[in-house]
C-alpha positions, 0 to 999 in steps of 0.5 A: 100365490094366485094361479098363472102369477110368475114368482121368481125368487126365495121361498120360506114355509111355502111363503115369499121371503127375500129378494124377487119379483111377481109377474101378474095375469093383468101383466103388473110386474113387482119387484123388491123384498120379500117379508111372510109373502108381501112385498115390504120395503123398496120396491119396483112396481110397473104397469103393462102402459109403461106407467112405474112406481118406485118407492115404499111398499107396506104388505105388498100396498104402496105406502111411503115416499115414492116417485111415479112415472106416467106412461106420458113422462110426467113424473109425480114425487111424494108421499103415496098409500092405498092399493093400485085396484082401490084407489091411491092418494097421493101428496106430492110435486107433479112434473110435466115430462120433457118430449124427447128428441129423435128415436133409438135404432135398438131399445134394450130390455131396461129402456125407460125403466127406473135405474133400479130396475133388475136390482131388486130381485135375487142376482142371477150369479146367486140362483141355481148355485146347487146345481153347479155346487152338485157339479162342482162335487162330482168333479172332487171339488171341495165347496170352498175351493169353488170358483169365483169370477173365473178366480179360484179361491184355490187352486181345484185338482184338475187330476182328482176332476179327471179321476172322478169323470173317468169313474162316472163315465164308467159306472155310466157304460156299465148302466148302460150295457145292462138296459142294452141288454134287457131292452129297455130302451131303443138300441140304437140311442144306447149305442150312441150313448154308450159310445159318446162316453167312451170318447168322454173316458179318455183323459185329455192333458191337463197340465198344458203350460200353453194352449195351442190352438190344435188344443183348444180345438180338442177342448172345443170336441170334448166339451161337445160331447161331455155337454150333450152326455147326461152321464157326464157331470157338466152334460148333467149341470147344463141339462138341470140348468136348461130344465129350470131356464125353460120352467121359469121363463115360458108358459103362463106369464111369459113377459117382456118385463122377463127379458132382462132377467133372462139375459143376465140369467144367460150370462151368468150361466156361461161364466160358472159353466165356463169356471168349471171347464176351467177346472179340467184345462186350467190352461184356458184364460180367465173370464175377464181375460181374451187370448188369442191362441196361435197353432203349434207351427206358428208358436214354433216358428222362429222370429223374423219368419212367416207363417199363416194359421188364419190369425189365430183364434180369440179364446173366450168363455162366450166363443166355447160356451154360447154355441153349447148353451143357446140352441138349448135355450133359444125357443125360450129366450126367443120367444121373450125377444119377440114379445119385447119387440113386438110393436117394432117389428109389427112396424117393420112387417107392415113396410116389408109386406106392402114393399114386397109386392113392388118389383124389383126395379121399382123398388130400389127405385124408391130406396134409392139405389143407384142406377149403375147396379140395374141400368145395364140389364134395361134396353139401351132406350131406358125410356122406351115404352117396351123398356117400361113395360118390363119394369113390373116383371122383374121381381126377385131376381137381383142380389137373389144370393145375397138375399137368400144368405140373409134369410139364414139369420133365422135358423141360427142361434148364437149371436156370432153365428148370426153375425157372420151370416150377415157377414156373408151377406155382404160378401155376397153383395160384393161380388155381384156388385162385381159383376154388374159395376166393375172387378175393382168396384170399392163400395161407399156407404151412399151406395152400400145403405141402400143396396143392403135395405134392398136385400133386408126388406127382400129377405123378409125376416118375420121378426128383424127386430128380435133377432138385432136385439139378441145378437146386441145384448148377447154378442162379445164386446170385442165383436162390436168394433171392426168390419162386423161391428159395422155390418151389424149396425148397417142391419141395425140402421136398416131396420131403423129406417124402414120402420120409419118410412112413410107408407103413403108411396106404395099404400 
């Protein structure tokens, strides 16, 4: 293997074999099967211009029936054979590609890629099985009982789980009570250490026949605790799970070709993660399932009577997983959105950094805000020379909360975390709309898009795009609909937009 490819995939006596995928230095990315180190068979081929090939390989040469994609669109079908650096001849039908019409607001990771794309390297359900497979041991539980898709095959041993954490996190505080007192570490880190498993050596009720939602939020605590505690059999799967994640996808061959693969690899962490928790609270919902938990006094009440616990909660293994797994992964996962959005978001930032030197009025002059929202705070005479000169000194000062509750979209790391930053950002434009329009004030979208622009390109968020497309891949289905799918896809037509805009009015 040359030094600085990225290779994912099965290894046999030091050599490739089986399903996976090579990242080049010159940025070629491959994709198929495997034979004695060389791709052999179907498989995947696609260039850092866009360029893709989708046929026969022949050691790890295009030989055999295949379709090419040009960087144009055109498409060229046949027979091909040769090596890409030597030269490729090829006996085929060449087709002129069709202009698309009009764009995407959000392009994902497998956007204009060939439908096979992502289904020829190993499976993201299928890598790092020995690690949840060591957990699953830890826990009791036998290899054929081991969850699948959130179904067991049979039904694990809760008890037996519980009985083997609680030895675990003993012998655990008894390591570390013997390095406590021989020094060999810093006191204070082993005292938290030691009392973070004392927490954990409580056994919580595992047989529930109904999940309440002051039990759920102890399940939410413990899980806290036990996924931060590498004494912990879950806090020692998630630690190797976060290890491996980071080697595979950051350094040398970090590539936009990767993203897709580190999403689904994500995903499928959650769900066998989630599996496990499932085997210390069975009373937790499947992963296809979604359940809405009331509080005990809500359950308790009887029918025809009232009572308010806030809707509930919706249970899923995203909502008690993605807060534990993301802040882990994040600076890797990251860095893979902003070179998959790197040519948008250097659109976007040029728009934003000229618009930014533009004052406040003059600004959502040009977006088309309406008067009402800044009219009042002018002279009587709008027109007046003193009125116009004011105009170039008022800068940042309208929508300031707004705008500063929308820089927070950085600083978060799970897509709903993100999304009720942006929902806070909209109650914070009504509430000055409030104040400036009316108390009654309702907001139209003609008046709203503009405004919320206004605040986008004020918030200045380096990398907009990046952030859209992690919170679109990663967010919970059911997030997408309602008041926050709408917010959501106002930011998302924001971005849109500016990136669209002339330059030619404030160059």
């Amino acid at each position: 293997m040359v030094t600085g490819e990225k290779y994912l995939g099965m290894w046999k006596d030091d050599m490739r074999q089986g399903p996976g995928l090579i990242v080049t230095l010159d940025g070629i990315y491959y994709e198929g099967t495997f034979t004695a180190d060389k791709l052999n068979g179907s498989g995947l081929m696609i260039f850092d211009d866009g360029t893709t090939y989708e046929g026969d390989f022949v050691d790890a040469g295009i030989g055999g029936k295949g379709q090419m994609t040009l960087s144009t669109g055109d498409v060229i079908c046949g027979s091909f054979s040769g090596e890409w650096s030597k030269g490729i001849k090829i006996n085929g039908v060449f087709n002129k590609a069709v202009a698309p019409i009009g764009g995407s607001p959000q392009k994902s990771p497998t956007h204009g890629l060939p439908s096979c794309f992502g289904t020829l390297s190993m499976s993201a359900d299928v890598k790092w099985e020995a690690i949840f497979e060591h957990c699953r041991e830890s826990l009791g539980i036998r290899v054929n009982s081991k969850p699948v898709s959130g179904k067991p095959v049979s039904k694990p041993d809760s008890k037996r789980a519980w009985e083997n954490i609680a030895v675990i996190t003993s012998q655990g505080r008894q390591q570390l009570q013997i390095a406590l007192g021989n020094g060999l570490d810093s006191p204070s880190k082993i005292k938290a250490q030691i009392e973070v498993l004392e927490k954990l050596a409580r056994i919580l009720p595992h047989n529930q026949s109904r999940l309440s939602l002051e039990f759920y939020q102890e399940i939410k605590a413990y899980m806290a605790l036990a996924f931060r505690s590498p004494a912990h059999p879950l806090g020692r799967c998630l630690e190797a799970l976060v290890d491996v994640y980071r080697t595979t996808y950051v350094g040398v061959g970090a590539h936009t070709r990767l993203l897709y693969h580190a999403v689904a690899e994500i995903n499928s962490y959650v769900v066998r993660l989630y599996d496990l928790v499932r085997i210390l609270f069975p009373v937790l919902p499947s992963t296809e399932d979604k359940v809405t938990v009331r509080s005990k006094k809500a359950q308790c009440t009887s029918e025809g009577e009232d009572y308010d616990d806030g809707d509930g909660e919706l249970v899923t293994a995203q909502g008690l997983l993605h807060a534990l797994v993301l802040p882990l992964v994040y600076p890797t996962l990251f860095t893979l959105y902003v070179l998959h959005s790197e040519t948008e978001d250097d659109l976007y930032w040029e728009r934003i950094s000229k618009w930014n030197k533009q004052s406040d009025i003059a600004l959502m002059t040009y977006l088309g805000v309406e008067e009402k929202f800044w009219f009042a705070d002018l002279d009587s005479n709008v027109f007046s020379p003193e009125s116009r000169s004011r105009l170039p000194t008022v800068y940042e000062q309208y929508f300031r909360a707004a705008v500063d509750t929308l820089q927070h979209l950085s600083t978060t790391f799970c897509p709903s975390e993100k999304l009720n930053v942006i929902y806070r950002a909209f109650q914070e434009l009504e509430k000055e709309s409030r104040v400036r329009v009316s108390e009654d004030y309702l907001w139209s979208m003609d008046d709203l898009f503009p405004v919320f622009q206004f605040v986008v390109v004020r918030a200045r968020i380096r990398h907009l795009g990046s952030e859209i497309h992690m919170i679109g891949d990663l967010m919970e289905r059911h997030l997408q609909f309602g008041e926050m799918g709408i917010m959501f896809t106002t930011l998302q037509a924001c971005y849109f937009q500016i990136q669209h805009e002339k330059l030619s009015h404030y160059s």
